[in-house]
N, C-alpha and C positions, 0 to 999 in steps of 0.2 A: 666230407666231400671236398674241401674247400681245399687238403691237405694235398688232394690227387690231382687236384688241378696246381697247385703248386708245383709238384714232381713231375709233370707232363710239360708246366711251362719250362723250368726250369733246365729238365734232361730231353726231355723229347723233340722238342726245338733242335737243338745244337746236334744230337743224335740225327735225327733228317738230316738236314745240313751236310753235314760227314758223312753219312752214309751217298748221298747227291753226289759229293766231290769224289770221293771214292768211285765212281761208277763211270763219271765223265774222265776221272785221274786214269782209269783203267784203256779206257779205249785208246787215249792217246800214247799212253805206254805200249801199246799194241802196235800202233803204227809209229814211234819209235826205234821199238825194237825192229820192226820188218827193214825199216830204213837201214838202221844199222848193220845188219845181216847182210843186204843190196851193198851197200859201200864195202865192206868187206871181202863180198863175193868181186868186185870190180877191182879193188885194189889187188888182190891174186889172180884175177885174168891177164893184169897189166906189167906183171914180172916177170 
């Protein structure tokens, strides 16, 4: 029992964690990207 709580502290910790960032990392890449796509549709309206 003592071994699984070991592997739970150890990996499962860190696993949450990244799995968190990844999800928050995601949405911001979302609006990002959107951004990027706006500035570019604006820079060929202006030519």
């Amino acid at each position: 029992m003592e071994g699984l709580t070991d592997v739970i502290a150890n990996f499962g910790f860190p696993i949450a964690i990244t799995i968190y960032l990844l999800v928050r990392m995601e949405k911001r890449l979302e609006r990002l990207t959107e951004s990027i796509y706006q500035l570019a549709k604006t820079i060929s309206a202006h030519r």
